[in-house]
MIZA-253791 format. One record per atom (N, C-alpha, C): z, x, y. Coordinates in pm, whole numbers, plus 50000, padded with zeros to 5 digits. Each point is the difference from the previous one (the first is absolute). Last residue first. Layout:
REM MIZA-253791
ZXY ...
REM end
This chain:
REM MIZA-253791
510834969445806 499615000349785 500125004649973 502334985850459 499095011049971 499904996049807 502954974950348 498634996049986 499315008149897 504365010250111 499964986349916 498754995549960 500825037050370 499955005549821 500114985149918 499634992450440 498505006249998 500605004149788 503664979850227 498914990049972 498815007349956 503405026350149 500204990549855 498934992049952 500115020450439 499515009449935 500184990749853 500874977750362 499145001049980 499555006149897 504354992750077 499264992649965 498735000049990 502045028150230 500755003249856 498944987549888 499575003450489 499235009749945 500164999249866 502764971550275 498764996249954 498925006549970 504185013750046 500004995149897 498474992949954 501165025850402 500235009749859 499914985949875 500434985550503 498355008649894 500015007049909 503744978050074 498884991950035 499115005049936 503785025450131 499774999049835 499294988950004 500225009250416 500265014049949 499454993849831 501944971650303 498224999450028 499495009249913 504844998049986 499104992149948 498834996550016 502425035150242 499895002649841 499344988249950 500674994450458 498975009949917 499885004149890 503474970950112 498464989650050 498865009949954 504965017349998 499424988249904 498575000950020 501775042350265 499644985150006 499954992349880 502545051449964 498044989650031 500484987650004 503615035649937 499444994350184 498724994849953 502055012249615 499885013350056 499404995150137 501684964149699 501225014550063 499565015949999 496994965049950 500654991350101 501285009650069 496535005249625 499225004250114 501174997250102 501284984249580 500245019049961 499265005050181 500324950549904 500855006749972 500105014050064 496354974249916 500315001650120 501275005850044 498105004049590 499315008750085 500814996050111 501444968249655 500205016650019 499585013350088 498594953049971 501414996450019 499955016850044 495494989949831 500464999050168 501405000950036 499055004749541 499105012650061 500614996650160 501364963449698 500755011850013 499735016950079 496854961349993 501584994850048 500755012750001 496485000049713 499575001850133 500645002150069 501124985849546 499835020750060 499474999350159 500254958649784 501865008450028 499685010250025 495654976549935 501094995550148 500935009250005 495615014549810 501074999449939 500954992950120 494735008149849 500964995050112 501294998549922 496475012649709 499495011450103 501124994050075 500424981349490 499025003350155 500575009250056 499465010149486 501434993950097 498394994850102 499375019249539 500074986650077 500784990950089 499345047049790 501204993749943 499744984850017 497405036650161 499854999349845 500894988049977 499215003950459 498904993049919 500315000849853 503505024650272 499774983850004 498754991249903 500445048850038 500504993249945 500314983149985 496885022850305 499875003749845 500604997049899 501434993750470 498954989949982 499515003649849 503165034150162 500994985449991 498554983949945 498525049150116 500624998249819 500954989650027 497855002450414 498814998449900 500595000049822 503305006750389 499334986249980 498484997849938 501865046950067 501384991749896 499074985649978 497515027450301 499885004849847 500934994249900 500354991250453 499084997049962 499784999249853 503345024150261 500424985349940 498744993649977 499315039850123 501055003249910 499954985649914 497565004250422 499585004749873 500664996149871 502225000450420 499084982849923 499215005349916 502565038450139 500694989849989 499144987149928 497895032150246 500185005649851 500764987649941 499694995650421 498724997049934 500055001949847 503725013250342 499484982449914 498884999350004 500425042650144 501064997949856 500154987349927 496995008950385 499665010249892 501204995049884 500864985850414 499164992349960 499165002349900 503425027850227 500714990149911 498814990049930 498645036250226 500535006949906 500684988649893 498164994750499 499004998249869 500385003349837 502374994150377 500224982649956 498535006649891 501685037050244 501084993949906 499234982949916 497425020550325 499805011049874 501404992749935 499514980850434 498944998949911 499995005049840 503675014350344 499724986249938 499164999349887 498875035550254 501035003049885 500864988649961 496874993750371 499115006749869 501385004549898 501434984750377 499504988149932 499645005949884 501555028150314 500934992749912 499164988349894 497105027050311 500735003349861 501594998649961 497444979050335 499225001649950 500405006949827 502654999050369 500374986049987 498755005449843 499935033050292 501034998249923 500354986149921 496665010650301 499775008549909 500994994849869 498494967050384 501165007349976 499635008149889 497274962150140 499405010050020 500955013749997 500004951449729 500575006050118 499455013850006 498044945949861 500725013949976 500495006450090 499184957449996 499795000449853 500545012849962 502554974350409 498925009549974 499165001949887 503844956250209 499795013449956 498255008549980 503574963750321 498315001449968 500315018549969 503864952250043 499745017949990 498425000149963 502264957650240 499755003849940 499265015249980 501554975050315 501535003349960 499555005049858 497004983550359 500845008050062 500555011249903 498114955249890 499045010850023 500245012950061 502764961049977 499925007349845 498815010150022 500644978850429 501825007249948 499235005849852 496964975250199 499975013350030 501005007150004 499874952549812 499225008549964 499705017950033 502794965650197 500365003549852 499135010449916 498344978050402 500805008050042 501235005749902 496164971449921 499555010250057 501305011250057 500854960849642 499635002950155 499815017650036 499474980349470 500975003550093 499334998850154 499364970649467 499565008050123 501075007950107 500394974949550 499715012350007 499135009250135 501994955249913 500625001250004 499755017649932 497064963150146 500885001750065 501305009049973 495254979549816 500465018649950 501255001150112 497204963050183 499915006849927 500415014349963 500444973650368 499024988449945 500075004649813 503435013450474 498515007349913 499864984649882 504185010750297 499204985349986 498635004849957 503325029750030 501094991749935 499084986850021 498375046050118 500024996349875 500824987249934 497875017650482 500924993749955 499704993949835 496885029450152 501185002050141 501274995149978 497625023649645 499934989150051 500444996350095 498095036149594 500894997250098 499424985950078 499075035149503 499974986150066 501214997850115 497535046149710 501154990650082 499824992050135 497665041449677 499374987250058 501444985349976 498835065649942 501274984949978 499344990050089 498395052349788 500534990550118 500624988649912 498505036749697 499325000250128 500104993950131 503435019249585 498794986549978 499165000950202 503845026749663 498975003350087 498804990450015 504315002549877 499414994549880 498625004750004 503364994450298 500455011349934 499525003149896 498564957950301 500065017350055 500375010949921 500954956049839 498525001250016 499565014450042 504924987449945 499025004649919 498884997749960 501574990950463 500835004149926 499465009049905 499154953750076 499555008650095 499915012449971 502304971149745 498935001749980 499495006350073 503774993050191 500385008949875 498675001849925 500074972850402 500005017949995 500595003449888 499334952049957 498725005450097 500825017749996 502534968949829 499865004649901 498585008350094 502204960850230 500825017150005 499815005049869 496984959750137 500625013250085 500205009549969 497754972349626 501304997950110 500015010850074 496674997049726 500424985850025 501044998650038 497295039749752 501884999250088 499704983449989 496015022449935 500855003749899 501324990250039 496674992050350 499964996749841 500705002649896 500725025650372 500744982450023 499514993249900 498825048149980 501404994350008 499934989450053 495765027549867 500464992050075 501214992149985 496925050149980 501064990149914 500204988250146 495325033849861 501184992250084 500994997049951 496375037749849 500864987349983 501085000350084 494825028549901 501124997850075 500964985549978 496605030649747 499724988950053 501675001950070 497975037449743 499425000550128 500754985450063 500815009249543 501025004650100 499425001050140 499484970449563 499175003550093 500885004450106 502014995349576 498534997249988 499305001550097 504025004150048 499955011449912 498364997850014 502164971950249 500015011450067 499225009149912 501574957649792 498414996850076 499595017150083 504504998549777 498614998349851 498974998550106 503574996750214 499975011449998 498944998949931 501104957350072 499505011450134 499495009749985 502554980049668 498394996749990 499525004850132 504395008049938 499465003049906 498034996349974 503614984250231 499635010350075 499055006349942 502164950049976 499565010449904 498555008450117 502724962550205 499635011950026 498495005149898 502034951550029 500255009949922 499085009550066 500724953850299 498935008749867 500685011350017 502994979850209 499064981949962 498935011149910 504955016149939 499115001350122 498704985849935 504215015049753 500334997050153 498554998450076 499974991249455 500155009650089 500324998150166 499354978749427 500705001250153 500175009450027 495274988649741 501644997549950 500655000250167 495314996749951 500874988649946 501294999349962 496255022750402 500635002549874 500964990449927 495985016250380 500694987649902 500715004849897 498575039850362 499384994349925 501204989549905 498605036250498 501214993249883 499134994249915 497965022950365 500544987450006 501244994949937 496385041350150 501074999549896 501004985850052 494565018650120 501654990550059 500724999249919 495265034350058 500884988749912 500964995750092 494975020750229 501745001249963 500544991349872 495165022250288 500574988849911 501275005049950 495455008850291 501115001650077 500884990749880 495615008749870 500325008949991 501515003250074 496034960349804 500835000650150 501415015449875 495564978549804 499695010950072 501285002650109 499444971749619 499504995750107 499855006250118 502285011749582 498375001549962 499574990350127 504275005450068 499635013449965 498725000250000 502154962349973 500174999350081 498965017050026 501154982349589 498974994750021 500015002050168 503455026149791 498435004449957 499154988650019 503864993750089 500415005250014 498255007350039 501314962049760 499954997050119 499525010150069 501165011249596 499104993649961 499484993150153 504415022049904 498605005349988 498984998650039 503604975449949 500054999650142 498915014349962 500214976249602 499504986650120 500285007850145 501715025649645 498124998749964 499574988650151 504765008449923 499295011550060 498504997149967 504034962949999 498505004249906 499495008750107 504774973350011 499535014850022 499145001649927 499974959450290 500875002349875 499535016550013 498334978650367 502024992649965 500295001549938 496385038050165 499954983949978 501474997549971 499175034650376 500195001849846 499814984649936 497395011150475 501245001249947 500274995749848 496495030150383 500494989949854 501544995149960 496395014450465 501295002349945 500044993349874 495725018950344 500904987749940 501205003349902 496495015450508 501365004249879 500214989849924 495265006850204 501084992250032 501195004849886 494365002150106 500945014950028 501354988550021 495574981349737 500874997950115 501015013349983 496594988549690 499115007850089 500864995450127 501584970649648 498885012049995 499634998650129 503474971649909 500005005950044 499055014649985 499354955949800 500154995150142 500085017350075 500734997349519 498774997150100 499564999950093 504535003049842 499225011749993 498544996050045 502534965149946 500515004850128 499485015850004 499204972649567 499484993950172 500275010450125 501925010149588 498565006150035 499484990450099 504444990949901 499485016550066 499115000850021 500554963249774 500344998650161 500035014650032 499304989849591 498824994150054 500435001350147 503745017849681 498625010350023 498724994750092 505364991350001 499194988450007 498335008450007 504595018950080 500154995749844 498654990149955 500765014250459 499815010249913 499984997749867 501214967650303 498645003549960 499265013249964 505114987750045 499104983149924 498575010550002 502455022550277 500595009049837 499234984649903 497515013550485 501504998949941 499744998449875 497265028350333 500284991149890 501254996049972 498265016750515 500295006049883 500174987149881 496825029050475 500394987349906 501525002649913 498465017550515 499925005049868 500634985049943 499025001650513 499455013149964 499785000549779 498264952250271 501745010149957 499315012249940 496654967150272 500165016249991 502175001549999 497374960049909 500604998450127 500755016149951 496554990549730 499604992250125 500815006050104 501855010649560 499125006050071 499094997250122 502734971249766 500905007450069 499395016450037 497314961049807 500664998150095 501085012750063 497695004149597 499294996350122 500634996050093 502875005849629 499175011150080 499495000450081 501114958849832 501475005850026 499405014950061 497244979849758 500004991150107 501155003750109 499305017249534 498795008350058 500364985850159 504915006849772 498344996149920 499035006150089 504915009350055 499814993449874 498644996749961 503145031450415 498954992749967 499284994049835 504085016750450 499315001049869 498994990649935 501225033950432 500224986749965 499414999449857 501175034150431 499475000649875 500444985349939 499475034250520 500424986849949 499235003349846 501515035950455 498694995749928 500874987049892 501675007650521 500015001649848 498804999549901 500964999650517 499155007649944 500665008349809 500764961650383 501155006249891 499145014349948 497744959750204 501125007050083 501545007250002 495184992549718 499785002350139 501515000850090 500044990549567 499655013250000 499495002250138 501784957749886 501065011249977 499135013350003 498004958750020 501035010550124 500865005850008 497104986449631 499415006150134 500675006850072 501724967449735 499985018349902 499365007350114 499804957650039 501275001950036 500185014450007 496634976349858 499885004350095 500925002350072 500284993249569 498675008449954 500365004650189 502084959049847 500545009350000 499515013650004 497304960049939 500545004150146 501285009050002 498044988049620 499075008550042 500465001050156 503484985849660 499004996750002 499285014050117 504654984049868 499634992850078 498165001149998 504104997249598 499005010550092 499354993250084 503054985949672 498384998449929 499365016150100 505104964449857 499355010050116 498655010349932 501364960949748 500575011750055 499555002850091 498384964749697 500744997050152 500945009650046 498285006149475 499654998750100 500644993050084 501275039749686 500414985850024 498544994650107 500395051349896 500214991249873 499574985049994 497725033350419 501384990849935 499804994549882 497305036450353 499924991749888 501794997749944 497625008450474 501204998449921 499914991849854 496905026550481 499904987849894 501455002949886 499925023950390 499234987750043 499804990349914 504055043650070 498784990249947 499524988350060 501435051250156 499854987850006 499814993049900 501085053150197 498984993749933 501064984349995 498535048350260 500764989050028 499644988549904 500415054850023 498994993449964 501164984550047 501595043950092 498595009350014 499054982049962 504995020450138 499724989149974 498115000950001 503235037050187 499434998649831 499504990149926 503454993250423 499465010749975 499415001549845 501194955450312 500645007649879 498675015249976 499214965150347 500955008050005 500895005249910 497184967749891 499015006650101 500275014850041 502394960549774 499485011349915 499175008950109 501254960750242 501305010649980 499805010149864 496304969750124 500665007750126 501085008149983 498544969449670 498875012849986 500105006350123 502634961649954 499745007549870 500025014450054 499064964550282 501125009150011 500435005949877 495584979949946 499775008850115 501485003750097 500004968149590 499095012349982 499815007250121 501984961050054 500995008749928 499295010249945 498104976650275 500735001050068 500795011749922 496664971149803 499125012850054 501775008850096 500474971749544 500054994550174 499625013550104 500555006149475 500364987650037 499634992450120 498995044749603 499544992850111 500484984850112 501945031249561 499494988650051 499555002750152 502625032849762 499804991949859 498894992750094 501435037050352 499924987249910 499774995949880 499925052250152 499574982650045 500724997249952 498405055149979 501424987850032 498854986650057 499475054249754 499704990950013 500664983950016 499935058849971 500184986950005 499244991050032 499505049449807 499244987950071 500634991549943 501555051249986 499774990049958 499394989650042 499715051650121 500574991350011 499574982949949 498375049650014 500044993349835 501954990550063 495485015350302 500675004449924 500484997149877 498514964450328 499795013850033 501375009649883 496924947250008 501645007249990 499455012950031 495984974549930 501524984050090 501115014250050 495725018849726 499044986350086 501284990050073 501055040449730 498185005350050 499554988250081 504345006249766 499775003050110 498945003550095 500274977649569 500824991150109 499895006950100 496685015349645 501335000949997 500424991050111 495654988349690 500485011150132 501554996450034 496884995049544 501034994250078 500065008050112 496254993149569 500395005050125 500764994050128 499675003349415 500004991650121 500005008750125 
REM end
């Protein structure tokens, strides 16, 4: 893919690109004292809006529409903000290209929605315009890929992810599950592309906004797209993850902006002799799963002669009781040891199964 870096076309250097609005577009009034007091937040580089509001329910608040488009105007004529809005189909483009918004972005419904990308990729051939992806609602890396690269093969070269969070069904404090983890997996896969995080999606509440914040940055994620409001206590929408502009440039203040690297000789080689330790230990548990490899191929050998199965509950149970045990009174977390013997088992299982199969 050919990605151009953030600082080649919005951000200077390898300072992050915020990005502040509204959830909503509501009343040109409240968009243009909005976008007056971000104006004056230092680093505030994109002003973004919605116009169209896709909603679960219908008689929600929907979005005010294409006249919000000229609202956006004035905000760049007397704010000299550049503006980003989001956009769901090839009608939704045209238009918000008409009314020249500097950059697009997907939300997380039509990312998951391949006929609607490629509409909106259509539309955008042979257009110079930033568009942003955001992660679909479930975690299918193929579907924010897949957006990812139809946007790509439409030739637009200014292109970002949005680390959003993602639906999750069990309980967790926040409205979408972080898992950082797939961030990182999208970075690995395409390290040229740049990723946003966006904490009020993750969060859905306020005061969880700078702790996500937070470890977006330490995480090294490329900026932050936070929802503000003049008055978040009557917003139309998402009311209770927006901050005032003036909340806003307190956490923008208070938050630490680390380096990838450090140009310190010394720092340089503490690390490097870090490095070499975690390589020496990662050499020894290798050997290690080896080890236990070779046991769970003569545990599946035997099993098949004897006609045992492959899933054992009491041994499982007991594998998770005990590990967490023995990990707990040397300071490991529960939670990691049991993710820990997760994948060890569902390897264990695997391997059993391949010798059960074999003739």
């Amino acid at each position: 893919m050919n990605i151009q870096p953030l600082n080649s076309w919005i951000t200077k250097g390898n300072e992050p690109l915020l990005i502040a609005g509204p959830c909503g577009a509501e009343t040109e009034e409240q968009v243009l004292q909005t976008a007056k007091e971000l104006s004056q937040i230092n680093g505030i580089k994109l002003f973004r809006a919605g116009i169209w509001k896709p909603r679960t329910r219908p008689n929600a608040f929907e979005g005010v529409g294409e006249k919000g488009l000229e609202w956006l105007r004035e905000v760049q004529k007397q704010f000299n903000l550049k503006t980003t809005v989001e956009v769901a189909n090839a009608n939704h483009t045209e238009l918000a290209l008409k009314h020249g918004v500097d950059a697009l972005w997907i939300g997380a419904r039509t990312t998951g929605n391949p006929f609607s990308v490629q509409e909106i990729a259509d539309v955008l051939k042979g257009v110079d315009i930033p568009v942003f992806i955001k992660n679909p609602i479930h975690a299918d890396m193929q579907l924010w890929l897949g957006a990812i690269e139809r946007l790509s093969n439409s030739g637009i070269t200014k292109l970002a992810a949005i680390h959003r969070g993602f639906h999750y069904a069990g309980k967790t404090k926040y409205r979408n599950k972080p898992l950082w983890e797939i961030a990182i997996e999208l970075k690995t896969l395409l390290p040229e592309l740049p990723i946003i995080c966006d904490p009020s999606h993750i969060s859905g509440n306020r005061e969880l906004i700078p702790g996500v914040a937070q470890k977006a940055l330490d995480l090294g994620m490329n900026g932050l797209m936070i929802e503000s409001h003049i008055d978040p206590s009557v917003a139309l929408s998402d009311a209770q993850q927006q901050l005032t502009p003036a909340a806003l440039k307190q956490l923008l203040n208070e938050l630490v902006y680390r380096q990838a690297f450090s140009p310190d000789p010394e720092c340089l080689d503490k690390l490097h002799q870090f490095r070499n330790m975690i390589d020496e230990v990662d050499d020894e548990l290798i050997n290690v799963l080896k080890k236990r490899m070779n046991i769970i191929e003569q545990i599946g050998e035997y099993k098949k002669e004897k006609g045992i199965t492959i899933f054992q509950l009491e041994r499982w149970q007991e594998i998770l009781r005990t590990r967490s045990q023995w990990a707990e009174k040397l300071g490991i977390p529960r939670a990691h040891t049991e993710k820990l013997c997760q994948l060890l088992h569902e390897e264990s299982i695997r391997i059993q199964t391949e010798v059960m199969n074999k003739k």
